[in-house]
N, C-alpha and C positions, 0 to 999 in steps of 0.2 A: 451821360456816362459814355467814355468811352470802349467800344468794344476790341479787345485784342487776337486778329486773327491767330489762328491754329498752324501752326509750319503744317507746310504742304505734306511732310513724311509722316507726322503723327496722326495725320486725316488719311492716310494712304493705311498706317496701321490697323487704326478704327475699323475700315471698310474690311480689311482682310480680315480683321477677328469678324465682324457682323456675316459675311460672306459665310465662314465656315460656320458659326452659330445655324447661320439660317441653311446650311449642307445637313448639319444634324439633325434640325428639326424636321426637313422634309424625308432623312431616313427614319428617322422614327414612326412618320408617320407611313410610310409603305410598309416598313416592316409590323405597325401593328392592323394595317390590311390585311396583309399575306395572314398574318394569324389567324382570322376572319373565312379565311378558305380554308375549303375544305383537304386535308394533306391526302393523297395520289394512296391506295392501296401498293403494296407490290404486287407484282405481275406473276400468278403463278407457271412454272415453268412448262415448258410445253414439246410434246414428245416431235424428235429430229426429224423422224421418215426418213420410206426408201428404206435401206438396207442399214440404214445407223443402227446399233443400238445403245442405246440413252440406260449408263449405269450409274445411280448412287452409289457414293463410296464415301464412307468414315473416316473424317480424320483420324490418325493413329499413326504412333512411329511403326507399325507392323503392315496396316493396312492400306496408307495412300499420306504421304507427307512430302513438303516441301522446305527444302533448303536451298538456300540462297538461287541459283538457277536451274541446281536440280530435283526432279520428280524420282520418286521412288513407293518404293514400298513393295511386300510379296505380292496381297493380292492384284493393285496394279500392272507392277513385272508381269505377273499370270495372267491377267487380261489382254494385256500387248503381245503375247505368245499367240494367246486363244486368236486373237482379229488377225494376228498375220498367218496361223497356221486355216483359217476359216475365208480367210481375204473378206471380211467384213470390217466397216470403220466402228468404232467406240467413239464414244463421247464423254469424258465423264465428267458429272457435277457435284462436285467436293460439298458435305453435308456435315453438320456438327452434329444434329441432334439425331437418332433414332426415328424419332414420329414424324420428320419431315419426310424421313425414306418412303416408308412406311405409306406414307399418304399419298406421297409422289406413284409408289405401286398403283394402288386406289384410283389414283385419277388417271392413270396411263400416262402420265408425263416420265417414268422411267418405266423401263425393260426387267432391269437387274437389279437391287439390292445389296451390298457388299458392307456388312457388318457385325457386331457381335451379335449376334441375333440367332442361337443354336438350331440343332433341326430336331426339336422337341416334339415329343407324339401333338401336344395341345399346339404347337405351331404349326404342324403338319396341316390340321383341320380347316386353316386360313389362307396355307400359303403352301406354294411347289419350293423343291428345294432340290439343287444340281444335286449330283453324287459328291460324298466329302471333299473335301479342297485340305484340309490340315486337321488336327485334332486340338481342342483346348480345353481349359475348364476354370472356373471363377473362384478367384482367391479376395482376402480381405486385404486393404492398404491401410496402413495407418503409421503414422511416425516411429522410428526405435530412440530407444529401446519400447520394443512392443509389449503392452500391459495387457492384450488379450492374447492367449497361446494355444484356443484350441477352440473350437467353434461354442463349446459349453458358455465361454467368457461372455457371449453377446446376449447373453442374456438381460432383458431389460433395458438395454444400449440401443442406440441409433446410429442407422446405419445410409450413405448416399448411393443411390444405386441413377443408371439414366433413365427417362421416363419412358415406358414402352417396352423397354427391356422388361424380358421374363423372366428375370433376375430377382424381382417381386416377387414371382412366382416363388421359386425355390428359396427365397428366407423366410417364406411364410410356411413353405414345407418344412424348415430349419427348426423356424420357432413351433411348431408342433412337435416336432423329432424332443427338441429338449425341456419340454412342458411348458415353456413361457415366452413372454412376449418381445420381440425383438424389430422396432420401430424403424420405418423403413421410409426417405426421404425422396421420393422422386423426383429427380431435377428436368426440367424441360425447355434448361436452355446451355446446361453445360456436356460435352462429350467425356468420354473413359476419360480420354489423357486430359484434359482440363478437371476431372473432379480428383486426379493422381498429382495433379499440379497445386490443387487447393489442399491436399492431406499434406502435400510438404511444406507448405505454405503456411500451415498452422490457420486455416479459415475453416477446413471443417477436420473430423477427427477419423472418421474410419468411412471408406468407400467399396463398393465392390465392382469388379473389372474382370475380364480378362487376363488370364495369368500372361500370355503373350505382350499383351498392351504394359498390364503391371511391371514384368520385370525388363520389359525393353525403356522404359521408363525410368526404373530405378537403380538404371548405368547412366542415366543422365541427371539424375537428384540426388541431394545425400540425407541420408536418415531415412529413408522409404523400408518399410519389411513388409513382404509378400510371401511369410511361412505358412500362416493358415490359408487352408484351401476349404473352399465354401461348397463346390459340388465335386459330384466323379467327372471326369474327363468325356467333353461333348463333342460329338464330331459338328465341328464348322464348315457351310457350306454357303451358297450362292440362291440368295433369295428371290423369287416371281410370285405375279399375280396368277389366280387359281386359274387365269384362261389363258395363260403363254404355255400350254403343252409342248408346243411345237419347238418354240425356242428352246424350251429345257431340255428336251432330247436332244436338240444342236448342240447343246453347250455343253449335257453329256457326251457326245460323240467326240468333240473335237476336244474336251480334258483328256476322253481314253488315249487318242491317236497321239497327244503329246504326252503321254506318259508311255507309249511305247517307243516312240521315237525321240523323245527329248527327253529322256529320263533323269540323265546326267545334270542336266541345266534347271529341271525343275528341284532337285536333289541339292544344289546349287544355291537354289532361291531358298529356301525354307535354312539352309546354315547360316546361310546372310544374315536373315531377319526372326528366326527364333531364337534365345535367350534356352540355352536347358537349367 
């Protein structure tokens, strides 16, 4: 029998397919190694030193946001005041959730705090708190036209609040107020303005926020109603651990000094970034 050689390009072919076959086989088989190992923890964060000091801060269109190149927000703007009116540097590490802050305090990897986080007698007990910084208070968000009109309606209903937040708190003082029960979803991986992005979204139904957060929010979504208001009006301020005495009086001293002297410009910040 005779045998008929193979053209030299169709043995060229061959080899190129068998070549990358056997490329894939040997990724398959590192990548089912690497599976095999053990995946790296993240690295929790770790306090600056020296004179820094290391603040959490919430995302939120009020309280620290980024667009396109630029950094904003009130409480930001106000920190950048504080550090040059103080000649101290800031550092800040942009935080989604509440409990990272929170724990970030706890373990001294942050100084400061900066979130909805009011200065409630039962928060008091845990934690220092600067002198006010702005006034707020927590409204319900949910799509319009709104089917609930007055806090009576949440009766039985479920509601998303962030996880940590003492916002718990007070629906659970809510649902006593109106004899009944009002189910209450703590999320522990989405912020205000992400669970104000999901009620417009049509993923979840009613959320509770920050009336600042809610209605700077709802100049940038449509159908958002922010009429019910969930508590009285809470003075919001700048969160520490129970043994930064000393910074909290800094931070007192140096808000009064720029409230007597840069009055105008803090007066300024808060038209910018409050919603009346």
């Amino acid at each position: 029998m005779i045998r008929r050689s193979q053209p030299r390009g169709t043995r060229r072919g061959q080899m190129a397919v068998y070549l990358l076959l056997l490329a894939a086989v040997v990724a398959c088989m590192v990548a089912l190694g690497r599976c095999d190992r053990p995946v790296p923890m993240p690295v929790a964060p770790s306090p600056s030193g020296g004179d820094t000091i290391d603040v959490a801060i919430e995302y939120s269109p009020v309280t620290y946001y980024t667009y396109a190149d630029t950094l904003g927000g009130f409480h930001y703007d106000l920190l950048r005041l504080v550090a040059r009116q103080a000649g101290r540097p800031v550092k800040f590490h942009p935080i989604v959730t509440l409990q990272k802050g929170l724990d970030g305090l706890a373990t001294g990897a942050y100084d400061v705090l900066v979130a909805q986080f009011p200065t409630t007698a039962e928060n008091r007990r845990h934690y220092l708190f600067t002198d006010p910084v702005c006034i707020d208070q927590q409204v319900l968000v949910q799509r319009q036209p709104a089917r609930i009109r007055s806090q009576l309606g949440l009766a039985g209903d479920t509601v998303h609040v962030v996880k940590g937040s003492p916002m718990v708190e007070r629906i659970g003082g809510l649902s006593r107020e109106i004899g009944d029960t009002i189910h209450v979803v703590a999320d522990d991986t989405y912020g205000p303005e992400q669970l104000v992005m999901l009620v417009a979204a049509g993923d979840i139904r009613l959320a509770v926020v920050n009336r600042s957060i809610a209605r700077a929010m709802a100049q940038r979504l449509t159908g958002i109603d922010t009429s019910v208001d969930i508590s009285m009006s809470q003075f919001q301020a700048w969160t520490l651990a129970k043994q930064q005495v000393a910074l909290r009086d800094s931070l007192n001293a140096w808000l009064r000094q720029l409230q007597s002297e840069q009055r105008p410009q803090i007066d300024s910040l808060r038209a910018r970034y409050f919603v009346d």
